[in-house]
Each structure stands twice: as C-alpha cells, then as structure tokens.
PDBQT receptor file of N, H, CA, C and O in Angstrom, charges set to zero:
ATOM      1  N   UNK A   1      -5.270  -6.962 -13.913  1.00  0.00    +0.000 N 
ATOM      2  CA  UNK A   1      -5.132  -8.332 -14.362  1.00  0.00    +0.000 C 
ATOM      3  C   UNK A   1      -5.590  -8.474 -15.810  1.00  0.00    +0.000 C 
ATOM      4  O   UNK A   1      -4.969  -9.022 -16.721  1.00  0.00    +0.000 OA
ATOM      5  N   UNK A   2      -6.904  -7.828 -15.869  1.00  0.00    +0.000 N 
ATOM      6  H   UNK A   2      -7.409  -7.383 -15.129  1.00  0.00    +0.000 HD
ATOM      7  CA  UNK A   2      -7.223  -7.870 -17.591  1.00  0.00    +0.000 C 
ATOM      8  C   UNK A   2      -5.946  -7.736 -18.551  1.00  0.00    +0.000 C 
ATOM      9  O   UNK A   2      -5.421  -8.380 -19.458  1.00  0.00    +0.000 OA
ATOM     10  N   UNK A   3      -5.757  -6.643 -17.909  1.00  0.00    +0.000 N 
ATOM     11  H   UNK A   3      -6.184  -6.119 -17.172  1.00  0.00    +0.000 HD
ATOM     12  CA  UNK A   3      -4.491  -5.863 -18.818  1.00  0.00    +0.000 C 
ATOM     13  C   UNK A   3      -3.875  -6.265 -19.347  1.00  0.00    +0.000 C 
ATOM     14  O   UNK A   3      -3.783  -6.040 -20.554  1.00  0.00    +0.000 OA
ATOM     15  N   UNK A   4      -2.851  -7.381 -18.444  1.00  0.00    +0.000 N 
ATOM     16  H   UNK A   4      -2.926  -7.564 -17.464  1.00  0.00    +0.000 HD
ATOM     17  CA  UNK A   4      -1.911  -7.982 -18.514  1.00  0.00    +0.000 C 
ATOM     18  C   UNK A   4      -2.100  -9.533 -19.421  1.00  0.00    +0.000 C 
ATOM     19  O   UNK A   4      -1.255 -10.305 -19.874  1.00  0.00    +0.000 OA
ATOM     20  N   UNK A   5      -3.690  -9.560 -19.433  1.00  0.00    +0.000 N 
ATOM     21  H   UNK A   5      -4.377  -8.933 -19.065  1.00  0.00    +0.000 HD
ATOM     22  CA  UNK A   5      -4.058 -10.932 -20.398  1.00  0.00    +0.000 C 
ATOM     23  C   UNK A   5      -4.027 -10.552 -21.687  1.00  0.00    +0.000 C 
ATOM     24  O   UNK A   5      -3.632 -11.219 -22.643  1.00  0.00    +0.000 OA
ATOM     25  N   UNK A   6      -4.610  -9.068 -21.681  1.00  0.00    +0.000 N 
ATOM     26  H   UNK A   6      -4.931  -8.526 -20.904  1.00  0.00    +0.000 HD
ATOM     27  CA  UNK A   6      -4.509  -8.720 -22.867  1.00  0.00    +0.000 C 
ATOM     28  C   UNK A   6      -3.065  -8.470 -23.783  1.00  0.00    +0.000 C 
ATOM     29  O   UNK A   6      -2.789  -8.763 -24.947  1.00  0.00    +0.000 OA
ATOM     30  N   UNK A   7      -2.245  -7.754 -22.644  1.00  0.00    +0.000 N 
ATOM     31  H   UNK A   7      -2.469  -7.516 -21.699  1.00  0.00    +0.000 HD
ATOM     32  CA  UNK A   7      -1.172  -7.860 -23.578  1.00  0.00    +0.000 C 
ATOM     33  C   UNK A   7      -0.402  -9.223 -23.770  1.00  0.00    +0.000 C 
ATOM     34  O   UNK A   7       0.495  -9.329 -24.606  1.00  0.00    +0.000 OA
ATOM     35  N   UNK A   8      -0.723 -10.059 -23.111  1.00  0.00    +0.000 N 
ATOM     36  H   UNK A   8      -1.452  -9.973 -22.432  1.00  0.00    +0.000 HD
ATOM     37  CA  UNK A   8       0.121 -11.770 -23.557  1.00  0.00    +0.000 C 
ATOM     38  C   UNK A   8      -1.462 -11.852 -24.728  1.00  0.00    +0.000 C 
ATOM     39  O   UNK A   8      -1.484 -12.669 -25.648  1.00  0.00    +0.000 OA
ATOM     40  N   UNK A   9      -2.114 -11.323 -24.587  1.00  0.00    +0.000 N 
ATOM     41  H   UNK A   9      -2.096 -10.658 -23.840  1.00  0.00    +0.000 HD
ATOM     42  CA  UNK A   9      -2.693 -12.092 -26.375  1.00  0.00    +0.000 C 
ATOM     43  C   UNK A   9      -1.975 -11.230 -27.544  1.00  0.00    +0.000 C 
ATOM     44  O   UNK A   9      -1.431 -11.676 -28.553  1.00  0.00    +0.000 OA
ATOM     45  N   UNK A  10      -2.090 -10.132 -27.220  1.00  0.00    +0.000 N 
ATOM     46  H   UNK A  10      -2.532  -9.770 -26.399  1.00  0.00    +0.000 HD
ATOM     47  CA  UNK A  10      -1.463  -9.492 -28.424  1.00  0.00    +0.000 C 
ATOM     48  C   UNK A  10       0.214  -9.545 -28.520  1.00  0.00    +0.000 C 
ATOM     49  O   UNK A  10       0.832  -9.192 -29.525  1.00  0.00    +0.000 OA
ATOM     50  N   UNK A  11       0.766  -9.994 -27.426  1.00  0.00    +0.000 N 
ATOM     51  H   UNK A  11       0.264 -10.280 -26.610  1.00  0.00    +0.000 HD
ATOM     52  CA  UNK A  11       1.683 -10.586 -27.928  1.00  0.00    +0.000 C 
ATOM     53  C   UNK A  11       2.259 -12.266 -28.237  1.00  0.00    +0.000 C 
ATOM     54  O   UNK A  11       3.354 -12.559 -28.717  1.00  0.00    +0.000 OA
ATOM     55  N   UNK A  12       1.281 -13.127 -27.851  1.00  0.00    +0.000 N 
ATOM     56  H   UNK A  12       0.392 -12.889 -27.461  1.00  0.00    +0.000 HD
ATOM     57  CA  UNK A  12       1.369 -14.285 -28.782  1.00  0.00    +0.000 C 
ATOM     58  C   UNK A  12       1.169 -14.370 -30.457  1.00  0.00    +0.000 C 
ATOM     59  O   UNK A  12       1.664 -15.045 -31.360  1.00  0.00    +0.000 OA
ATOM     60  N   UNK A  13       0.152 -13.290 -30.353  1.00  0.00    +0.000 N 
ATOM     61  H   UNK A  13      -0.250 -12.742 -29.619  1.00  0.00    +0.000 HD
ATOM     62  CA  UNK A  13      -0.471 -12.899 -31.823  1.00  0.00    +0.000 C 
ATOM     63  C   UNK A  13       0.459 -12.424 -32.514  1.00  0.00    +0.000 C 
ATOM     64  O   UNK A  13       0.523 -12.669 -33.719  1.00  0.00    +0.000 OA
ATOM     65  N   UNK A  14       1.259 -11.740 -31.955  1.00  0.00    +0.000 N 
ATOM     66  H   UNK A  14       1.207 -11.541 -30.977  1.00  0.00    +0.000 HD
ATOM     67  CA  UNK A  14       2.511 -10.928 -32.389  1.00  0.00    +0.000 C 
ATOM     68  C   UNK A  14       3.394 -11.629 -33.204  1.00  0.00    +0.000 C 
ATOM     69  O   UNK A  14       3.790 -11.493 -34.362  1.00  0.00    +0.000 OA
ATOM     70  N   UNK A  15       3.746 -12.981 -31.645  1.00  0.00    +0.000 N 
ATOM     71  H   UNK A  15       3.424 -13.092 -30.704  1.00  0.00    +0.000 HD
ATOM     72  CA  UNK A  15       5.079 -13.686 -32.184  1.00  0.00    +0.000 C 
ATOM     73  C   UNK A  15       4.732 -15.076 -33.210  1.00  0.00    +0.000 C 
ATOM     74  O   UNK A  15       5.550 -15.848 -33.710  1.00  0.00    +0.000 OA
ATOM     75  N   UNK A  16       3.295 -15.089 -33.319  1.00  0.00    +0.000 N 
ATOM     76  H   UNK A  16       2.630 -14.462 -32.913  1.00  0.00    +0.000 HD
ATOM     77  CA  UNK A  16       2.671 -16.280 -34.184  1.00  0.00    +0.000 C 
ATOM     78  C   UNK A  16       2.987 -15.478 -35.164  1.00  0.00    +0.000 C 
ATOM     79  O   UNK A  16       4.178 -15.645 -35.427  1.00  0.00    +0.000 OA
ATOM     80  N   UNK A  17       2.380 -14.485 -36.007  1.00  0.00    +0.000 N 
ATOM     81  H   UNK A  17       1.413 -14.350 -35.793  1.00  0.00    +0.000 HD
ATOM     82  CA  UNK A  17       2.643 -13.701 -36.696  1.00  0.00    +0.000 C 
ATOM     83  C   UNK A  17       3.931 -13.780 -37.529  1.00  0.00    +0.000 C 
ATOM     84  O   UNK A  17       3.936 -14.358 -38.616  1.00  0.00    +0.000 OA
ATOM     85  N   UNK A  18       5.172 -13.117 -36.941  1.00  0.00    +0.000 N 
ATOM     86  H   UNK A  18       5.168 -12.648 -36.058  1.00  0.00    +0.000 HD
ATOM     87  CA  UNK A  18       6.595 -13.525 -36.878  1.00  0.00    +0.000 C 
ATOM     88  C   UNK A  18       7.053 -14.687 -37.211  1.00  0.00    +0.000 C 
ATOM     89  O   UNK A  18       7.650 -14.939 -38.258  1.00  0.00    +0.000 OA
ATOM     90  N   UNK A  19       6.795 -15.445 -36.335  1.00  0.00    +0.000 N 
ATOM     91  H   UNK A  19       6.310 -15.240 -35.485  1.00  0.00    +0.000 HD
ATOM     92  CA  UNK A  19       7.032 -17.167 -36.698  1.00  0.00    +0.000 C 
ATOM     93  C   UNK A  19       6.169 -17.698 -37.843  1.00  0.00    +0.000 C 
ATOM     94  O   UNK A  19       6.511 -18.880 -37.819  1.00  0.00    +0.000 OA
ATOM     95  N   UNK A  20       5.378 -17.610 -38.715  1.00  0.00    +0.000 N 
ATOM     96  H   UNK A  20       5.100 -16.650 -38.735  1.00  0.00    +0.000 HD
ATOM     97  CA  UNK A  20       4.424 -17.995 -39.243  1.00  0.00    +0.000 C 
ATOM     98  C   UNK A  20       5.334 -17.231 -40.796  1.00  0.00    +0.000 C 
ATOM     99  O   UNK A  20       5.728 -17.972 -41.697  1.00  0.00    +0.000 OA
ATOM    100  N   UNK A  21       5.476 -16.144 -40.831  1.00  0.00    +0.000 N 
ATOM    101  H   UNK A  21       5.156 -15.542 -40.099  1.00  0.00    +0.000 HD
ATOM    102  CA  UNK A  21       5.886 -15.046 -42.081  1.00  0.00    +0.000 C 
ATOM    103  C   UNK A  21       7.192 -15.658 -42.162  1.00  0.00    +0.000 C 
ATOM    104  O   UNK A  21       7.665 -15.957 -43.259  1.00  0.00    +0.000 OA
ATOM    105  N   UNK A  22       8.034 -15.943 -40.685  1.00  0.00    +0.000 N 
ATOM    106  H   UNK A  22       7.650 -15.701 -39.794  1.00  0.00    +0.000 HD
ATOM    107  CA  UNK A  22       9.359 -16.430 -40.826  1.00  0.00    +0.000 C 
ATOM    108  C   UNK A  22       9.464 -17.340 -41.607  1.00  0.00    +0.000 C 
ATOM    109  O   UNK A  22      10.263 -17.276 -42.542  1.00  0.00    +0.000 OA
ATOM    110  N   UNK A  23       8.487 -18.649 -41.347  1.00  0.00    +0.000 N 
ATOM    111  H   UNK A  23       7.838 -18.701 -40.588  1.00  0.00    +0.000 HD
ATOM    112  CA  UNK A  23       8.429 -19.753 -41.205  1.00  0.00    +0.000 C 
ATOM    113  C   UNK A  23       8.434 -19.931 -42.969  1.00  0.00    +0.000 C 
ATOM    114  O   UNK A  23       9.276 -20.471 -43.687  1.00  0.00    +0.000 OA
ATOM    115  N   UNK A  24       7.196 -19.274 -43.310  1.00  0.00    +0.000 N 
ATOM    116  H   UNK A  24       6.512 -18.836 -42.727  1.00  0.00    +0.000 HD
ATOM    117  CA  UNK A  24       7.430 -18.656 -45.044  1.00  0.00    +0.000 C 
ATOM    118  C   UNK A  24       8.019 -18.412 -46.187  1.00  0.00    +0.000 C 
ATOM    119  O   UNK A  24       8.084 -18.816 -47.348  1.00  0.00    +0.000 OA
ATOM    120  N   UNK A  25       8.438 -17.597 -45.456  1.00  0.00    +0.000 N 
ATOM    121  H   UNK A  25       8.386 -17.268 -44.513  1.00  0.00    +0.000 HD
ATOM    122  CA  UNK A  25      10.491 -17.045 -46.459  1.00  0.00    +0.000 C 
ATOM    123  C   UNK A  25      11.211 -17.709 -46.495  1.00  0.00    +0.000 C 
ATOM    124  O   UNK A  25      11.990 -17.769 -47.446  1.00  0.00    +0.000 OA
ATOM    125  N   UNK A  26      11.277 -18.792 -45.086  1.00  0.00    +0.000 N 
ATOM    126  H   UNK A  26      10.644 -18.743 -44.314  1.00  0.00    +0.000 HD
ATOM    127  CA  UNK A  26      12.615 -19.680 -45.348  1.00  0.00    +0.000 C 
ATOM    128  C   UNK A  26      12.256 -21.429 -45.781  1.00  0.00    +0.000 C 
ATOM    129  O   UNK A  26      12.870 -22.480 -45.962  1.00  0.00    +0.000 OA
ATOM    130  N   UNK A  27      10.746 -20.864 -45.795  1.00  0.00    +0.000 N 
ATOM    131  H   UNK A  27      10.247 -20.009 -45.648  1.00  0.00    +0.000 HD
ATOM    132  CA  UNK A  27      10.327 -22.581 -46.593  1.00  0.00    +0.000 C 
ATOM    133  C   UNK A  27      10.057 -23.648 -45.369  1.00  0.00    +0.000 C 
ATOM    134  O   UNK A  27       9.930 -24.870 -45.442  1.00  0.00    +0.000 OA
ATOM    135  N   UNK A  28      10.011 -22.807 -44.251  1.00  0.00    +0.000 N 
ATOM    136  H   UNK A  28      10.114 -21.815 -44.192  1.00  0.00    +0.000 HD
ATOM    137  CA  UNK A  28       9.941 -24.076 -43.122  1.00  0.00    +0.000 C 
ATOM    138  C   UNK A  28       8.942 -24.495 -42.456  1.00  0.00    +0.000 C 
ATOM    139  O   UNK A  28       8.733 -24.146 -41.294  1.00  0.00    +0.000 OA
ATOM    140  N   UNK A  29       7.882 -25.642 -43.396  1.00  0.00    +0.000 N 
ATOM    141  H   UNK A  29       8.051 -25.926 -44.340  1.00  0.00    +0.000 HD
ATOM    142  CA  UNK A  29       6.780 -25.617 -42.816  1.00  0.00    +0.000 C 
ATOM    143  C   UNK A  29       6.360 -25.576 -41.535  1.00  0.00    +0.000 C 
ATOM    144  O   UNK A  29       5.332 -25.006 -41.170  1.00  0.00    +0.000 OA
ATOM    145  N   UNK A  30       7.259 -26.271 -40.703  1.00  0.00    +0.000 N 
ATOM    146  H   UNK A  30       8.094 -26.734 -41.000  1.00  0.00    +0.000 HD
ATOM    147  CA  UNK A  30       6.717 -26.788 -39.728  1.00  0.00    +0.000 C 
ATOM    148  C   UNK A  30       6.576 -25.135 -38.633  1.00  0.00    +0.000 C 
ATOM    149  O   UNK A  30       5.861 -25.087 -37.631  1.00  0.00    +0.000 OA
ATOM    150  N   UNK A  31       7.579 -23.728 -39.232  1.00  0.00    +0.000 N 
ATOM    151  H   UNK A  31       8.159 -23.766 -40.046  1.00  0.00    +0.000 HD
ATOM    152  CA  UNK A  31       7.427 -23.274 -38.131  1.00  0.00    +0.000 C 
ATOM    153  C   UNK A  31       6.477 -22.509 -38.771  1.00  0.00    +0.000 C 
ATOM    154  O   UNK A  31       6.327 -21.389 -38.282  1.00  0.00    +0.000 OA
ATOM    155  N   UNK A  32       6.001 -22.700 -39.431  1.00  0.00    +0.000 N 
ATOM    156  H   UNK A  32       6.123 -23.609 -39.829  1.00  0.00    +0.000 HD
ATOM    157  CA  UNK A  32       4.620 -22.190 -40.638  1.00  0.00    +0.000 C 
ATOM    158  C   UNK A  32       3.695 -22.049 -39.551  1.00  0.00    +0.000 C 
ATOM    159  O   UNK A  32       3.354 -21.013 -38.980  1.00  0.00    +0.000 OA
ATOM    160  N   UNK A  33       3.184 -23.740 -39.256  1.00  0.00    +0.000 N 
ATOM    161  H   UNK A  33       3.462 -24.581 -39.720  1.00  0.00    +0.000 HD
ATOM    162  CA  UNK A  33       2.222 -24.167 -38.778  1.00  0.00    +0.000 C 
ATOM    163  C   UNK A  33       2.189 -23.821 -37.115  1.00  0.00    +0.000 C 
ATOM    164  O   UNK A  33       1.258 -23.802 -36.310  1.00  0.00    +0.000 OA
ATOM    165  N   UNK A  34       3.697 -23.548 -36.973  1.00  0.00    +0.000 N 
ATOM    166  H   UNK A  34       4.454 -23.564 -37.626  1.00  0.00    +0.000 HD
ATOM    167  CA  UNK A  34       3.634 -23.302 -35.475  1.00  0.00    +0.000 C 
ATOM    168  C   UNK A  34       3.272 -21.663 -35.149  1.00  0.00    +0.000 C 
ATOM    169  O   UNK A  34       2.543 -21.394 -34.195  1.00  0.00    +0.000 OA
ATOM    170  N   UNK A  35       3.787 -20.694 -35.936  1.00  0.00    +0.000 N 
ATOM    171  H   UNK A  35       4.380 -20.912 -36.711  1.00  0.00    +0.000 HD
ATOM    172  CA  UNK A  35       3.283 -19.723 -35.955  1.00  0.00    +0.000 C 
ATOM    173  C   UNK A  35       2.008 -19.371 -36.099  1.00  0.00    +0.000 C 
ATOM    174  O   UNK A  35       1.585 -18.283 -35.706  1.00  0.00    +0.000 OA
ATOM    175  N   UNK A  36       1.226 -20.329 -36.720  1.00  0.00    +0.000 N 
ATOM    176  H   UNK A  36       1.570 -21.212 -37.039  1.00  0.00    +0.000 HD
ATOM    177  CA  UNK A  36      -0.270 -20.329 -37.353  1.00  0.00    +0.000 C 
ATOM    178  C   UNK A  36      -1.007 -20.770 -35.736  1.00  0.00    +0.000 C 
ATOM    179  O   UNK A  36      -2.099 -20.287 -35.434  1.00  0.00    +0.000 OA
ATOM    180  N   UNK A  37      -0.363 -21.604 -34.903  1.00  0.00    +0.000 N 
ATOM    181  H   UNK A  37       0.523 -21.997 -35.148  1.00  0.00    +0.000 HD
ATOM    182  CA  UNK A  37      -1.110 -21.805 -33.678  1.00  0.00    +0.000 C 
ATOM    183  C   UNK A  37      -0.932 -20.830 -32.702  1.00  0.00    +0.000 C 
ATOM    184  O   UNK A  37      -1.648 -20.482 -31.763  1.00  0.00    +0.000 OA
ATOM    185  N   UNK A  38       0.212 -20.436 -33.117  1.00  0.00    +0.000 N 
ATOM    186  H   UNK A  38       0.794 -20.719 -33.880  1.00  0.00    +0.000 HD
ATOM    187  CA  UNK A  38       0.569 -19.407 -31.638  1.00  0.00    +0.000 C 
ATOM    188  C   UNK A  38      -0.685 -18.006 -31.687  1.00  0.00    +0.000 C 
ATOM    189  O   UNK A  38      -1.350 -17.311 -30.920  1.00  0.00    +0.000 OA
ATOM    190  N   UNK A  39      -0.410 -18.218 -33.229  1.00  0.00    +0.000 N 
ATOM    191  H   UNK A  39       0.131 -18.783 -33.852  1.00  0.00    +0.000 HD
ATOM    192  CA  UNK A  39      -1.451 -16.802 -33.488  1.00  0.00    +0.000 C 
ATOM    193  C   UNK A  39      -3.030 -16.982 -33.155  1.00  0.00    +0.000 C 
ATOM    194  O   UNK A  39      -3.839 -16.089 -32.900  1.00  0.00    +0.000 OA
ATOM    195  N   UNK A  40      -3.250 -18.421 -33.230  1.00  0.00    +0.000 N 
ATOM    196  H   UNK A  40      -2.592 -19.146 -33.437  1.00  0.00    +0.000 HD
ATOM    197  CA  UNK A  40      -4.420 -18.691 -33.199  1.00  0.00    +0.000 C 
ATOM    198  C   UNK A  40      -5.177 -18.531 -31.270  1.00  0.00    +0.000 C 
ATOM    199  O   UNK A  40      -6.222 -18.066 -30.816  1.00  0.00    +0.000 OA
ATOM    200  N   UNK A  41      -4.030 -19.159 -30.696  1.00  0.00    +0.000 N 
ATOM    201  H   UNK A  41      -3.181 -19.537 -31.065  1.00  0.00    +0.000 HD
ATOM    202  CA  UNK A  41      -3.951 -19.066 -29.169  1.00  0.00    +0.000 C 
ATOM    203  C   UNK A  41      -3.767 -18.137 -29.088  1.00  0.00    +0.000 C 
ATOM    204  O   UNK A  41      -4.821 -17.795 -28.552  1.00  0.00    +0.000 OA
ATOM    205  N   UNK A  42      -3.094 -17.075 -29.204  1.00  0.00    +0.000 N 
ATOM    206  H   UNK A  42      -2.238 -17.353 -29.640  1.00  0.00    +0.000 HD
ATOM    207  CA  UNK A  42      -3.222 -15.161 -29.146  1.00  0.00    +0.000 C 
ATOM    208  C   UNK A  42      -4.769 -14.779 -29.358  1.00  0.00    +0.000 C 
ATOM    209  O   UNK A  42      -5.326 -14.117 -28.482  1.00  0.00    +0.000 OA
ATOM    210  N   UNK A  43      -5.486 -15.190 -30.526  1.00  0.00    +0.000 N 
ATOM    211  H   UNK A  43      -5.034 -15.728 -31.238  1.00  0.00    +0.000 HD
ATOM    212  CA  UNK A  43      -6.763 -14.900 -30.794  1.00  0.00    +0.000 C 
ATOM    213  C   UNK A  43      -7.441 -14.973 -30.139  1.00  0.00    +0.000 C 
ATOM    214  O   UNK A  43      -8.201 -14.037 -29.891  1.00  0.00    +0.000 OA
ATOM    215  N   UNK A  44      -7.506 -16.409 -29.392  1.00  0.00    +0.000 N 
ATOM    216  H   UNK A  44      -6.889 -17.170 -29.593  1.00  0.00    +0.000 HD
ATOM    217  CA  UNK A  44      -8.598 -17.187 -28.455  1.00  0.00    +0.000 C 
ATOM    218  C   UNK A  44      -8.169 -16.444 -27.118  1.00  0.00    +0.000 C 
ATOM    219  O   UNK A  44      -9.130 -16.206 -26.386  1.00  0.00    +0.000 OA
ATOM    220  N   UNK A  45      -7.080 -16.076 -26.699  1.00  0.00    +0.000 N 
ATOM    221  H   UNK A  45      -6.300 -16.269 -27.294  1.00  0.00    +0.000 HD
ATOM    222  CA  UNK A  45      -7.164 -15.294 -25.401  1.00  0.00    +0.000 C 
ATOM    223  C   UNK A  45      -7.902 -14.254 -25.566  1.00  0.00    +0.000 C 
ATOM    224  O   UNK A  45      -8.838 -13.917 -24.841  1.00  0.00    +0.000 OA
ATOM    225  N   UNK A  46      -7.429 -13.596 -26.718  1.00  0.00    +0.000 N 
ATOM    226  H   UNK A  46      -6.668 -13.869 -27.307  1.00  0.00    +0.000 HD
ATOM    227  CA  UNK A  46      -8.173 -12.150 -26.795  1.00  0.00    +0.000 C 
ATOM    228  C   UNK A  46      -9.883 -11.932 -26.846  1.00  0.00    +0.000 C 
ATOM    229  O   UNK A  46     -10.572 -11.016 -26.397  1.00  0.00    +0.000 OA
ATOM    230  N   UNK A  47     -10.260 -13.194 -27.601  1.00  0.00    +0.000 N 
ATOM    231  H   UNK A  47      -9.700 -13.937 -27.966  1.00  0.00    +0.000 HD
ATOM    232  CA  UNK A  47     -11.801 -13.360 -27.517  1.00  0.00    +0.000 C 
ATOM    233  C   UNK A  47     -12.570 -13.738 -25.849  1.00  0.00    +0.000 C 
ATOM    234  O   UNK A  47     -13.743 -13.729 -25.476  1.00  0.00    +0.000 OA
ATOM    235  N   UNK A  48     -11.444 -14.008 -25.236  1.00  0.00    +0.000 N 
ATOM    236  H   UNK A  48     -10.491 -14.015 -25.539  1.00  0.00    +0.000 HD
ATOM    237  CA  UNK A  48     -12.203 -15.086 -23.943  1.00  0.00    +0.000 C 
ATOM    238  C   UNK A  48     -12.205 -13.304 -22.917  1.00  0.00    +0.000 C 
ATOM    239  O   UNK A  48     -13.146 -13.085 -22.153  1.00  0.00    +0.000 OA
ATOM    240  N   UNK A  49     -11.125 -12.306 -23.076  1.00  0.00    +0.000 N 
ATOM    241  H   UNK A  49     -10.361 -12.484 -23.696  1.00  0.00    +0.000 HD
ATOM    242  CA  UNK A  49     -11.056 -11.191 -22.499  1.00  0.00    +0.000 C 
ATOM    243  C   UNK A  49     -12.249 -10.131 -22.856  1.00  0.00    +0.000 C 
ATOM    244  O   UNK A  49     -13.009  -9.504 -22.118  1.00  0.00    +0.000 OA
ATOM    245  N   UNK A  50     -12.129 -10.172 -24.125  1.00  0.00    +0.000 N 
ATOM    246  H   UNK A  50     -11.512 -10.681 -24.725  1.00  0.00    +0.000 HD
ATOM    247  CA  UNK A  50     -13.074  -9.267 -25.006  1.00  0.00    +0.000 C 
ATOM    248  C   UNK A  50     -14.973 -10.260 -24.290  1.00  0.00    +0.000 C 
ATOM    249  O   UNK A  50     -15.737  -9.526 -23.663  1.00  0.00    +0.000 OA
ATOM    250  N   UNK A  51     -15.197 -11.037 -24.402  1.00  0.00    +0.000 N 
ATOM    251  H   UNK A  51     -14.577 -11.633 -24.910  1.00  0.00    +0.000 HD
ATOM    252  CA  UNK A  51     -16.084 -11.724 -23.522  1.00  0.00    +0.000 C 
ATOM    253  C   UNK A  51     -16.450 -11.486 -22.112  1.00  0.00    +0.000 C 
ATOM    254  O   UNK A  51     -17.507 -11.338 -21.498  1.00  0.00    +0.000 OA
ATOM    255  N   UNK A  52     -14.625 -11.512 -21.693  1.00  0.00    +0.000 N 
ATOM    256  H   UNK A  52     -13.767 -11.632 -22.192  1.00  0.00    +0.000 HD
ATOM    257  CA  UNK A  52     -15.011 -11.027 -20.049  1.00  0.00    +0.000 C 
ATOM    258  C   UNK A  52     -15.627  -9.341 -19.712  1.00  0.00    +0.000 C 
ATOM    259  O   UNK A  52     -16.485  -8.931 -18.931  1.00  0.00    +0.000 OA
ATOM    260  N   UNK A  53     -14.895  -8.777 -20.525  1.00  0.00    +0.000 N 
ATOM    261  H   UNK A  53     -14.197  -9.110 -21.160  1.00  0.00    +0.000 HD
ATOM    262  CA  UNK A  53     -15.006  -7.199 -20.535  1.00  0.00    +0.000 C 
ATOM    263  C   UNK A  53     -16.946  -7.081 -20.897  1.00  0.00    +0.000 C 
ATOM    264  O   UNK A  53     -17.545  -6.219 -20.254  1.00  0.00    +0.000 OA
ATOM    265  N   UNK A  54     -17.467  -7.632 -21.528  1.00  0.00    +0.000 N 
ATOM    266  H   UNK A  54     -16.980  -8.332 -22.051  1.00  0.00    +0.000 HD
ATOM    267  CA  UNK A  54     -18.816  -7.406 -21.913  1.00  0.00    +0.000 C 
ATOM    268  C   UNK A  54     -19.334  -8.021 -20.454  1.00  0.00    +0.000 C 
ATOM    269  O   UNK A  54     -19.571  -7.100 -19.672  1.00  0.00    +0.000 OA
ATOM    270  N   UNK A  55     -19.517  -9.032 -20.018  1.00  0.00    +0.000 N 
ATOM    271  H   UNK A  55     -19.325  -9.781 -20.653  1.00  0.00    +0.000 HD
ATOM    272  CA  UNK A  55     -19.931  -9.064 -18.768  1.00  0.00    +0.000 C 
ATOM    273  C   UNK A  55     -19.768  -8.555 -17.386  1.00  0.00    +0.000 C 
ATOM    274  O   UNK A  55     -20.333  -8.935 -16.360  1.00  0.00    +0.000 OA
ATOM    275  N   UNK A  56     -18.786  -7.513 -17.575  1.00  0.00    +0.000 N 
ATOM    276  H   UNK A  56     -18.327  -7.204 -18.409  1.00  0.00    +0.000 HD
ATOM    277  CA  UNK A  56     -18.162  -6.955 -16.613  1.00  0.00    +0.000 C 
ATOM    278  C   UNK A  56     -18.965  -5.666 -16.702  1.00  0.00    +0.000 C 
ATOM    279  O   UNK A  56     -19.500  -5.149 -15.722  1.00  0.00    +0.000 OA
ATOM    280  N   UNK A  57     -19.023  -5.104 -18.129  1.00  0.00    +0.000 N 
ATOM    281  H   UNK A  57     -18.589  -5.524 -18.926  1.00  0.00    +0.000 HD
ATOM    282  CA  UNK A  57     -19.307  -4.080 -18.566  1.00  0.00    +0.000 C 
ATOM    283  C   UNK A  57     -20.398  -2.850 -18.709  1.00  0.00    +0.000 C 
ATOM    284  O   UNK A  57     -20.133  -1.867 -19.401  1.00  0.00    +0.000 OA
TER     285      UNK A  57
C-alpha cells in the first residue's frame, strides 16, 4: 500500500511539473498555477508517507 502512495506522489509531482513548464512556454497562466498545485499535492503526499515510514520504522 505504501508503495502505491508513493508512486501517485511522484507521479502527481511528475504531471504538476509538466503542466506547470507547459503552462510556461505557452504563456498560460492559469495552467501555470495549476501545475504549481498539482506539484505541490505530489509533495504533501510524499511528506505524509516519508512521515509514515519513520514511525513504522
């Protein structure tokens, strides 16, 4: 189950990433900002796992 949290953070992080650089090049703020959250919600999963793993640990 970890596993599988982990890889949906690193891949929100992924596609925030993507969307965010996209969002960039073509001047489009808004998917700027949307990429900037997705990545940010990728982060925050990964911290809440990286958290669980130390108490587990």
């Amino acid at each position: 189950m970890a596993r599988d949290q982990k890889a949906k953070a690193k891949a929100e992080q992924a596609k925030g990433k993507i969307k965010e650089t996209t969002g960039r090049a073509v001047g489009n703020e808004r998917m700027k900002v949307e990429g900037r959250a997705e990545k940010a919600k990728g982060d925050a999963r990964q911290a809440k796992e990286k958290t669980k793993d130390i108490f587990r640990g």
